[in-house]
Structures are given as C-alpha cells and as structure tokens.
C-alpha positions as CSV (number, residue, x, y, z in Angstrom):
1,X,37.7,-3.0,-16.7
2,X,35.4,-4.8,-14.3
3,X,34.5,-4.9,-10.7
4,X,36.8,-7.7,-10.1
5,X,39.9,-5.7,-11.2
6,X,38.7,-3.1,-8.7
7,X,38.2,-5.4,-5.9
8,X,42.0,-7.2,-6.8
9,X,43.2,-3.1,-6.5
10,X,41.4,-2.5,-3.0
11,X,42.6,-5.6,-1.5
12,X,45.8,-4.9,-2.8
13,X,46.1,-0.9,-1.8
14,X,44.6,-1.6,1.9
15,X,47.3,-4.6,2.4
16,X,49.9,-3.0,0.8
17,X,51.2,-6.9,0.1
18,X,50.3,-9.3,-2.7
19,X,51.0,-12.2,-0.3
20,X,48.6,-11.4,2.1
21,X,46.2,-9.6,-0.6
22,X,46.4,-13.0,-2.6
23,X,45.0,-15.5,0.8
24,X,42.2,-12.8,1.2
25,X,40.8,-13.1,-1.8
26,X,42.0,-16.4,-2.3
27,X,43.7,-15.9,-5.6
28,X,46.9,-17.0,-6.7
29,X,49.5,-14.5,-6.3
30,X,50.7,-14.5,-10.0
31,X,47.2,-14.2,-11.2
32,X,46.5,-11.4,-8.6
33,X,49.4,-9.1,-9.7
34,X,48.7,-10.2,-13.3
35,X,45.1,-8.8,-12.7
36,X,46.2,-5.9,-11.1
37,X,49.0,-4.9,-13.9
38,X,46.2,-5.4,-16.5
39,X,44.3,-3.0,-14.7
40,X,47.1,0.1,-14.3
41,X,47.5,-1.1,-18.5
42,X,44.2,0.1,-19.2
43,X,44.3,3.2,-17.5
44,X,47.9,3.8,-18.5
45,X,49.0,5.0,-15.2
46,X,51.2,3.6,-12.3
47,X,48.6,2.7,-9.3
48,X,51.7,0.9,-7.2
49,X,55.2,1.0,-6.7
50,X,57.0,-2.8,-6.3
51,X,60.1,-3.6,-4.6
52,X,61.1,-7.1,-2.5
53,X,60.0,-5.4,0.3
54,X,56.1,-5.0,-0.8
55,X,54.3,-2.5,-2.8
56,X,53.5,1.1,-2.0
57,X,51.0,3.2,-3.6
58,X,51.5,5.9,-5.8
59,X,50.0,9.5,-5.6
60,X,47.7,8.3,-8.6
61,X,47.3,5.0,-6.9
62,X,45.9,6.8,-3.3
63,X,43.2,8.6,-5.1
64,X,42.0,6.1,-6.6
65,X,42.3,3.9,-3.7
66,X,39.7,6.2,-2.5
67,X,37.5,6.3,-5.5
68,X,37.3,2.8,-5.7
69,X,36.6,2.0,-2.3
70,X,33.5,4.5,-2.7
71,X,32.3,2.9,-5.7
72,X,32.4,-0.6,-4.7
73,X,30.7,0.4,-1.2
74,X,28.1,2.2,-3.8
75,X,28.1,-1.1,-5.9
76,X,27.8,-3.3,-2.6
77,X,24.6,-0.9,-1.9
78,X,22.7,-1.1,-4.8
79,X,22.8,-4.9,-5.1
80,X,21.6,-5.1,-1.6
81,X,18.8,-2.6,-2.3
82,X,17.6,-4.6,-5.6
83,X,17.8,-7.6,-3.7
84,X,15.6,-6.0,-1.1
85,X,13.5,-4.5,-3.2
86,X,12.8,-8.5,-4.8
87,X,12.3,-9.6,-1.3
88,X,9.5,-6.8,-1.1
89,X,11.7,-5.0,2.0
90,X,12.6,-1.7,0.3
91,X,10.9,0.9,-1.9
92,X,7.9,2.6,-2.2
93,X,4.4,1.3,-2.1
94,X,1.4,3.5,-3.8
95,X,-1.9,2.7,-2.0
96,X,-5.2,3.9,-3.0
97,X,-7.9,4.0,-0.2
98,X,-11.6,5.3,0.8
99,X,-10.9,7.3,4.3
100,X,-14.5,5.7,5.9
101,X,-15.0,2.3,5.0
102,X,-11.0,1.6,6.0
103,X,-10.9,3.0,9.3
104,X,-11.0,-0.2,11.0
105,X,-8.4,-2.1,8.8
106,X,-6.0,0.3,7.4
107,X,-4.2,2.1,10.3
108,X,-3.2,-1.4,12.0
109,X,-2.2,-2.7,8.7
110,X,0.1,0.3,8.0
111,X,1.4,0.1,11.3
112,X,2.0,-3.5,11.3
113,X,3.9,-3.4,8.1
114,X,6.1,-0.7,9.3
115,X,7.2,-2.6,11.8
116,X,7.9,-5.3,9.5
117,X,9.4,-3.5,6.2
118,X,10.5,-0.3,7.6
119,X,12.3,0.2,4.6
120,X,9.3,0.2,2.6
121,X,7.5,3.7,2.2
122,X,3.5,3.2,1.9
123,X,2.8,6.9,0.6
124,X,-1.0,6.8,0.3
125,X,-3.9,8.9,-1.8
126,X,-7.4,9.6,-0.5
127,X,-9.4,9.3,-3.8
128,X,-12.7,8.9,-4.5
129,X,-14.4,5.2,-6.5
130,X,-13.3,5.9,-9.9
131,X,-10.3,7.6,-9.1
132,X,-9.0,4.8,-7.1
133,X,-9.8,2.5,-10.4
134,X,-8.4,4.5,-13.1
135,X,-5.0,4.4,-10.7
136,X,-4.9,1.0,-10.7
137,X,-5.5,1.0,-14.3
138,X,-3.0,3.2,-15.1
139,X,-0.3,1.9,-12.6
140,X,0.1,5.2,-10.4
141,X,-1.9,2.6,-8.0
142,X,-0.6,-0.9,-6.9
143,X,-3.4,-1.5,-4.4
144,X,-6.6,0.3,-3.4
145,X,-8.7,-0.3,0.0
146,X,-12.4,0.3,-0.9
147,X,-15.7,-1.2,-1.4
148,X,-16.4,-3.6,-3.9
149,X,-16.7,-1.9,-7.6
150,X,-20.0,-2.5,-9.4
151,X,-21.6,-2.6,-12.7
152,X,-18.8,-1.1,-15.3
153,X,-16.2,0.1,-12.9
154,X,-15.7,-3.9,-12.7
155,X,-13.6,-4.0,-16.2
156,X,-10.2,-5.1,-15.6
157,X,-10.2,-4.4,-11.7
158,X,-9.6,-8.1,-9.4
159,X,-11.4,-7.4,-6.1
160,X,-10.6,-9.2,-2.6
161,X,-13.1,-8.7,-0.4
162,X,-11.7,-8.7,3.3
163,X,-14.7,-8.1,5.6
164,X,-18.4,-7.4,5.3
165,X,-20.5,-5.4,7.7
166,X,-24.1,-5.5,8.3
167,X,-25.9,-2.4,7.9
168,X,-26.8,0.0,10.3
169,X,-29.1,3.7,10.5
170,X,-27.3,6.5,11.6
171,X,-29.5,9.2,13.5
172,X,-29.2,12.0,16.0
173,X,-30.4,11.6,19.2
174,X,-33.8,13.5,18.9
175,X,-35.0,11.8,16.2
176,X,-38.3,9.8,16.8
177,X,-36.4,6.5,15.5
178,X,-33.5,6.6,18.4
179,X,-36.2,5.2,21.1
180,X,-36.0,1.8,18.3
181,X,-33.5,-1.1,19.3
182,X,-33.0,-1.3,15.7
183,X,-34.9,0.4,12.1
184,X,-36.9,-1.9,9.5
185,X,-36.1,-1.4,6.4
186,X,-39.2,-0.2,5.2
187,X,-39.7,2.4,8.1
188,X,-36.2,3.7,6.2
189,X,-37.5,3.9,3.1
190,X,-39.8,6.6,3.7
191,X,-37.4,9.0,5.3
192,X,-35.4,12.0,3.7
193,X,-31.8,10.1,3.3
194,X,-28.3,11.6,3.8
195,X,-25.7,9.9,1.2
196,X,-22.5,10.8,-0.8
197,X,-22.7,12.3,-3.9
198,X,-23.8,10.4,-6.9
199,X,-20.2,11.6,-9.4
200,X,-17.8,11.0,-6.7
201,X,-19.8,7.7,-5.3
202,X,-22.3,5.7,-7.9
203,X,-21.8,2.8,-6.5
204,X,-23.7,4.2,-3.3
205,X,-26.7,4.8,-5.8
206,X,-26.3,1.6,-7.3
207,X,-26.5,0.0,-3.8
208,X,-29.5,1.9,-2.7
209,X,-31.3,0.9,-5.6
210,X,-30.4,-2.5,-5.0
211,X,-31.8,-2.2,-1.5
212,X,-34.7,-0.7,-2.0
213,X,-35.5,-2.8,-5.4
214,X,-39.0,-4.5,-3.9
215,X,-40.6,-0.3,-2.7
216,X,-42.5,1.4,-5.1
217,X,-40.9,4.4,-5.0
218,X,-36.9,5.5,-4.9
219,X,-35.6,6.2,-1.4
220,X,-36.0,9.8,-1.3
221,X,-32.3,11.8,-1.1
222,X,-32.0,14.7,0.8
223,X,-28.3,15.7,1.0
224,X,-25.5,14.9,-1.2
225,X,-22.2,15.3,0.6
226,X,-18.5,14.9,-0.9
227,X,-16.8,13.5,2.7
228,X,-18.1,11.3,5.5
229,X,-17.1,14.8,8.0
230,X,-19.7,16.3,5.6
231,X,-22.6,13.7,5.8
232,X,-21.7,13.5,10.0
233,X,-22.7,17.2,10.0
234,X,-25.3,17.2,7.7
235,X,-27.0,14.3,10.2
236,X,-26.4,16.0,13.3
237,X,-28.0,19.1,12.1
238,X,-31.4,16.5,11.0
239,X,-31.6,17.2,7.7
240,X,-32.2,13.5,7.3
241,X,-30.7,9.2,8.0
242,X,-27.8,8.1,6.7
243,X,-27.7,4.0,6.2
244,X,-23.6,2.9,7.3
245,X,-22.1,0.5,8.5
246,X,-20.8,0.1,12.6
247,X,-17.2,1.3,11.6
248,X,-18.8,4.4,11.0
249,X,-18.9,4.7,14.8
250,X,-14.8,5.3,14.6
251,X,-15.3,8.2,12.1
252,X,-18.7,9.9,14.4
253,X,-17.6,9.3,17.7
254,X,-20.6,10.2,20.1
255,X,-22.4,13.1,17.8
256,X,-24.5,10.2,16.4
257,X,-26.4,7.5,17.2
258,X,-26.2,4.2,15.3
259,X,-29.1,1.4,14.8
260,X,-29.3,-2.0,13.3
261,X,-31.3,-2.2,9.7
262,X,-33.3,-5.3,9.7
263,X,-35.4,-6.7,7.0
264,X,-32.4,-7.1,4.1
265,X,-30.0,-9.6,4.0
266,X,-27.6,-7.0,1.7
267,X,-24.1,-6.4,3.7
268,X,-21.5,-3.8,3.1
269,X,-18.3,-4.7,2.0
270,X,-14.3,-3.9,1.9
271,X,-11.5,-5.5,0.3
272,X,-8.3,-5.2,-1.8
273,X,-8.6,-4.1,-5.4
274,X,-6.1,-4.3,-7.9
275,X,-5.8,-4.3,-11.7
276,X,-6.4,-7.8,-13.4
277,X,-3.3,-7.1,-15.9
278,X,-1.1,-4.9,-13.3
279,X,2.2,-5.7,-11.5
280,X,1.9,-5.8,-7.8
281,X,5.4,-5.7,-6.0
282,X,6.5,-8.1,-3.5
283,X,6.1,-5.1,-1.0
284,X,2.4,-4.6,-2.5
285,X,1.9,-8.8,-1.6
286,X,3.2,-8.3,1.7
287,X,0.9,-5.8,2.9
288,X,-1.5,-7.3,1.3
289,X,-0.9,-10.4,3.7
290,X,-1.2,-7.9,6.8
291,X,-4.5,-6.7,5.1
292,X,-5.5,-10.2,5.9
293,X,-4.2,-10.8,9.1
294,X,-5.5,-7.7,10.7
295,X,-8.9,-8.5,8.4
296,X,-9.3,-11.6,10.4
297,X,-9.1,-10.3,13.7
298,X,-11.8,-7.6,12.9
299,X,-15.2,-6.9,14.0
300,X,-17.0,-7.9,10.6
301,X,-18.0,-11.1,9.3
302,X,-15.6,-13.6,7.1
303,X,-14.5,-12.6,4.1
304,X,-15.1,-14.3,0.7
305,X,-12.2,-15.3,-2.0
306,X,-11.1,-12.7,-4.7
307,X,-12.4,-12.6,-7.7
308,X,-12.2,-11.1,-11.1
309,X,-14.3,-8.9,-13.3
C-alpha cells in the first residue's frame, strides 16, 4: 500500500464518481479504478459499492474515508514541517549565553528572530564559561553568546567575535576616584578589585593578568562573586572597583558610577561560539545572521572575522 493508493481512495470517496475523481487527479479513469481495486485487494474488504449510476461507499469504506483523510492531512503536515525545519523556520534552537556581557545584543536578537521564525523556539541556558563550552562540545548547545575563550578552553570551540568594548572602572559614588573624568590604569592597579570568581570565570583571571602583565605585583582581589547582581552589590557597599565594560551600565542602572580606563589598548569582547566539528541548524545560521545585524548597529566597535582554535 502507498500514499498514492490512499490519495486515489480520498479523491474517489469525497467525489463519489470516478469520472470526476479521474480529471482531479488527472489520471486515467481505467487506471484510477484499477488503483483503487488493488487497494480494497490488499485489505480484502469492499471500500465502494459500483453501479452505472456512480459509486457509493460502504460502511467499511466511510471509516476509512475518515482514517485516511486524517492520515494524509498528518502526512501533508510532517513533510511541511521537515521542509521547514530545512529552511531553518521550525524547531527548537538551544542557545548558550553569559547574562552580562549579552545584554546589549541578545534581547533584540531574540526578538528580531521571533518575528521572523516564530515557529522556531530559542529555549536558552544561563551557564557559566566552561559550561557553555562543554555544551557545545557535547551538542546540548548549538550556539553560545559569550566572551572570547582563552588558553585551553580554545580546543575545538570556532569563536565569532561580534563587538568589542573598551574598558571602563566601575565605582560608587563616594569613592575618591568618581571626581576623575576617567581612571589610569596604574591608579587601578593598586586598588582592592571586585571580579567573578576564578572556577566559574578563568578567563577573567587570565585577562587581568594580561592587563596588568608590565606591574610588579598582581592586581590585588578583594571579592569573588558568582553573578554580576552579586559583584553590583558587593561595589555599592565599597568593598572595592570592578574593571567592565559600558554595557554594564544596562545591568547597574544608576547604583554605580562608570569611568573610562586609559593607559591599555586591551578591549573586551563578545561573539558567537560554536563547536569546530558540530552541526549548526539552518535556524542556528539564521539567528546567527540577526546576531550580526543587531551587532552592527551597536554601541561597540567593529567586530573581527571568526576564527578557529
């Protein structure tokens, strides 16, 4: 039995006429009720009654009248959603992301892209660095929106870098640095920092090492926090800086104050990761696109090509 024989039946059943059956699907009548016959053979029951006058269905043949026409419409479906789903406009897309560094990009790009593939479900997963990397390298992750991976979080990970930021000091509004138009980088160097932790976050340690490579000593951590609510709070009540970059203003609002680091020409960084060897959907390329778009019309400087580690 195939999905032709069915087809033949429906046309067949709802016209109640092989003439007029036979021009809709344009099939030749003989062949049509030769089709049809073959069909009733193989299931060794009577779907139709025939006379001169037309055809008229059987008890057997009105239930399954019914049963076909569900299955076909159930057929019809699921070639429509595979072909959708090839076209990248149905399905579900898992995105990784860090919640501070993103807040400028991601919540246009989501929105964007719901408005263009509503029938796409984005379902996304707050994670820290390396859990964002071991999803992508275990496929529970098609994409993750983060900062650039360093040192051996690189292996196997493609990185996309869609903005870069300049760096900025944020401070509360009593400390002696808020009367400065902006903070030089070695006036930063000797004060009690503010950071995320070092298991959740390395590459924040890797990149304050990096900065403050040429100082004698190691910039001098104060507080570890596991959330940028966390590290707002633990500034505000001045237990010590915290070195971000101006999106950070979205996440703090007014409780902090924000300055311009001078003296380093070292940016901040966020971009598309994905696995080297992993399958990114049609879906996954086209948000990836709106990444882009809404990327170019942000507040940071151009980004740079991807590249592979």
């Amino acid at each position: 039995m195939e999905l032709r024989h069915l087809r033949y039946f429906l046309a067949v059943g709802e016209a109640l006429n092989f003439t007029k059956a036979s021009a809709q699907l344009r099939v030749a009548q003989p062949a049509l009720s030769r089709q049809v016959q073959d069909l009733e053979d193989e299931i060794g029951v009577d779907l139709l009654r025939r006379s001169p006058r037309g055809v008229t269905l059987t008890g057997e043949g009105k239930l399954f009248l019914e049963e076909v026409r569900e299955l076909l419409k159930r057929a019809d479906e699921s070639v429509e959603k595979v072909r959708a789903l090839a076209r990248g406009e149905y399905g579900e897309l898992h995105v990784g992301y860090a919640p501070s560094p993103t807040v400028e990009i991601l919540p246009p790009a989501l929105t964007a892209f719901q408005k263009a593939v509503p029938r796409v479900k984005v379902l996304l997963h707050d994670l820290s660095t390396d859990e964002l990397l071991a999803g992508l390298r275990n496929a529970t992750l098609e994409l993750a929106i983060m900062v650039p991976p360093t040192g051996d979080q690189t292996a196997g990970i493609q990185f996309e870098v869609l903005r870069t930021y300049p760096l900025c000091v944020a401070m509360t509004a009593a400390h002696p640095f808020a009367r400065m138009k902006s903070i030089a980088l070695e006036k930063l160097a000797a004060e009690p920092l503010v950071t995320f932790r070092r298991k959740d976050y390395p590459e924040s340690y890797r990149f304050l090492d990096r900065l403050f490579a040429s100082f004698p000593t190691k910039p001098r951590i104060a507080v570890e926090c596991d959330s940028a609510s966390s590290l707002i709070t633990e500034v505000e009540a001045g237990r010590g800086l915290a070195l971000v970059t101006p999106i950070f203003k979205h996440v703090a609002g007014k409780r902090l104050l924000f300055r311009p680091l001078t003296g380093t020409t070292e940016v901040a960084s966020i971009g598309i990761a994905r696995a080297t060897k992993g399958d990114v959907t049609p879906a996954g390329e086209k948000f990836c696109e709106i990444l882009r778009e809404i990327s170019d019309g942000a507040s940071g400087a151009k980004p740079k090509p991807a590249r592979s580690f």
